[in-house]
Every structure is written in structure tokens, then in C-alpha cells.
C-alpha positions as CSV (number, residue, x, y, z in Angstrom):
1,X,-1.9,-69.6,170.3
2,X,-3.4,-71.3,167.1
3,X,-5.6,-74.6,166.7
4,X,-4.7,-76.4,164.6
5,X,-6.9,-79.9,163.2
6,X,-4.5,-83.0,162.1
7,X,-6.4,-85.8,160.8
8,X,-5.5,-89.3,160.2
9,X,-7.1,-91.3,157.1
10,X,-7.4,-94.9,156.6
11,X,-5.0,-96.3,159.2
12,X,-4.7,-99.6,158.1
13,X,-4.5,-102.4,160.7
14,X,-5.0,-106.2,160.8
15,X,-6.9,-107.6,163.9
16,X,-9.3,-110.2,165.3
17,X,-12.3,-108.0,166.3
18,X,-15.8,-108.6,166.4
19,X,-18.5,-110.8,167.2
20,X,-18.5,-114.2,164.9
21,X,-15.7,-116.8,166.4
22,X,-14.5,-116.9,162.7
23,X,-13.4,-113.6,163.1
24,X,-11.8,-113.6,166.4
25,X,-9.9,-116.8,164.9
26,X,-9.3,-115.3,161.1
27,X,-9.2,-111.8,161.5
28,X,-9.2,-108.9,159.1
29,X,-8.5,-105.4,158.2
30,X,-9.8,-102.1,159.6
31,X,-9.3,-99.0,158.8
32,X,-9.1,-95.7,161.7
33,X,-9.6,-92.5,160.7
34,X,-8.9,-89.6,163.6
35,X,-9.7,-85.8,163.9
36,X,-7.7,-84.2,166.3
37,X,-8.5,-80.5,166.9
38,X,-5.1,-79.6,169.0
39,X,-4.6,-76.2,171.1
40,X,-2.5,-74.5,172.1
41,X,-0.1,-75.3,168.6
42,X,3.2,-73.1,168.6
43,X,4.7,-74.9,165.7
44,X,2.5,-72.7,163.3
45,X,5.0,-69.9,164.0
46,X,8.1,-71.7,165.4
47,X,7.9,-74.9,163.4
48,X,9.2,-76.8,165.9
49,X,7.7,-80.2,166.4
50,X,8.0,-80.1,169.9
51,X,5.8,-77.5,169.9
52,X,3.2,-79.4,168.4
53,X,1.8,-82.8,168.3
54,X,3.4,-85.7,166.5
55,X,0.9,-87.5,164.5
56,X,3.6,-90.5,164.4
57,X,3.2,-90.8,168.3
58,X,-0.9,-90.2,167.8
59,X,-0.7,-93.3,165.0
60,X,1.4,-95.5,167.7
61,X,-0.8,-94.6,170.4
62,X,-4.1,-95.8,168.3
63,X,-2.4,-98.9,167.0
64,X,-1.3,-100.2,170.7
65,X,-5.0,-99.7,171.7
66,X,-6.5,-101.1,168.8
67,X,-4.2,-104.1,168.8
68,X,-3.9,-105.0,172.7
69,X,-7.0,-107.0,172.9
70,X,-9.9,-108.3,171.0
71,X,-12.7,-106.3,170.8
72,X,-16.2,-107.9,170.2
73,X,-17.5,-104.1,168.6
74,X,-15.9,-101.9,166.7
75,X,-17.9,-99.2,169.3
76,X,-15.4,-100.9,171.9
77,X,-12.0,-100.6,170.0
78,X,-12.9,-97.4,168.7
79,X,-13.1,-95.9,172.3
80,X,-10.3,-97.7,173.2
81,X,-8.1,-96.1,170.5
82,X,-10.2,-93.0,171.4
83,X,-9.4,-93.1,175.1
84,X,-5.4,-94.1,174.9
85,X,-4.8,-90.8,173.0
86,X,-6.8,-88.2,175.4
87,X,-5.3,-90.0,178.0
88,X,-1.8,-89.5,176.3
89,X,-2.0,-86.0,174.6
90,X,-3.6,-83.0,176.8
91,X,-3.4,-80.5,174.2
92,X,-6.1,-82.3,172.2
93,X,-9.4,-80.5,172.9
94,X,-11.7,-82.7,170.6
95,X,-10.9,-86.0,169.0
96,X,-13.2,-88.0,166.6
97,X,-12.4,-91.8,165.8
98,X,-14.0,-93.5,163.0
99,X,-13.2,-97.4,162.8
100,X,-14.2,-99.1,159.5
101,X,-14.8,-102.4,159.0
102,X,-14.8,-102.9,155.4
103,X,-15.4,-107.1,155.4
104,X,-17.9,-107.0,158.2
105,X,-19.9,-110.7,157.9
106,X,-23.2,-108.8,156.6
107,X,-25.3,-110.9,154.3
108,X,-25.5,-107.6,151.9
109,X,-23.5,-105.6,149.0
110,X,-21.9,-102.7,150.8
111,X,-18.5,-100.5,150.8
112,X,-17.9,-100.4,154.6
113,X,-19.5,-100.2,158.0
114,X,-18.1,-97.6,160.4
115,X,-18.4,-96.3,163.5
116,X,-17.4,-93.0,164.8
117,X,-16.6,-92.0,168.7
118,X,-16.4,-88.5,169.7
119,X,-14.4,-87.5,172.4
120,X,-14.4,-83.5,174.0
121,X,-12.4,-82.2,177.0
122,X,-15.6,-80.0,177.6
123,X,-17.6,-82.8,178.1
């Protein structure tokens, strides 16, 4: 069977993280990327989608984790999200999450902040 990687870019999502009351209160938007290096994967030769993994069910997954609480680190929600899908999806041998946080309250000029949690069924 083949391994295949899917990855997820710039999942956009709206929530209250972090540490500042103002943003637990306000809010803003993150972005989640994911890596998901998947095995066994039939669908390269059947193209079946059951006999792969549905990236729609791997977005839902990360969104009800990222969403169900507030998170005072984006560390936190990242291994949350992180967490819910290996927990979810036993094909997936390695998973990387990356949670940006492009408004963080950072007295600087600066694109984004992000954080990245790797996760490995080999430890």
C-alpha cells in the first residue's frame, strides 16, 4: 500500500484564544495548517474515498477542537487540534499542526507568529 501526505493550508477560523482578557473577550483569526502523512492509502489505485482519508472529516475534526474551549496558548489549541485527529484517524502515521496567529498583541511589525506541534504513532 502507498503513503500518501494531504496537507491543509491556512484553515481559517475565528476564536477567543490567548492570554490578554481583550482577546478572550474580542477574539480573532487564526489560521491551521496540517501535514498528514497517511498509510496504508488504497485510493491511489482504487479511487475510492473510503479507501482513503477525507480531508473534509480531518478539517471538521480540527475546527471542533480548536473551537470547543478557549485556549490561553496557541501551543495548547494546537495539540488539541493535533490530538482530536490521531485520536480520530489511525491510518495517520505522522501529523504536523501549525497554528498562526497573525494579530498576536506584540508591540512589533511582523507577518505572523506560529507554532507548530508534531505528532508520530512511533513516538
Amino acid at each position: 500500500m502507498d503513503r500518501v501526505r494531504i496537507n491543509v493550508t491556512k484553515l481559517a477560523l475565528f476564536a477567543y484564544h490567548g492570554v490578554n482578557d481583550e482577546e478572550q473577550k474580542l477574539g480573532q483569526r487564526f489560521y491551521i495548517d496540517m501535514a498528514l502523512l497517511v498509510a496504508p492509502v488504497a485510493a491511489t489505485r482504487t479511487d475510492k474515498l473510503d479507501d482513503t482519508i477525507s480531508y473534509e472529516d480531518v478539517i471538521h475534526c480540527a475546527e471542533d477542537a480548536f473551537l470547543e474551549k478557549k485556549y490561553r496558548t496557541i501551543e495548547r489549541a494546537a495539540y488539541a487540534v493535533g490530538d482530536a485527529i490521531m485520536g480520530r484517524f489511525p491510518t495517520i502515521q505522522t501529523l504536523s499542526v501549525t497554528v498562526h496567529k497573525p494579530s498576536a498583541p506584540v508591540a512589533a511589525i511582523f507577518d505572523d507568529v506560529a507554532v507548530t506541534v508534531d505528532f508520530s504513532r512511533n513516538g
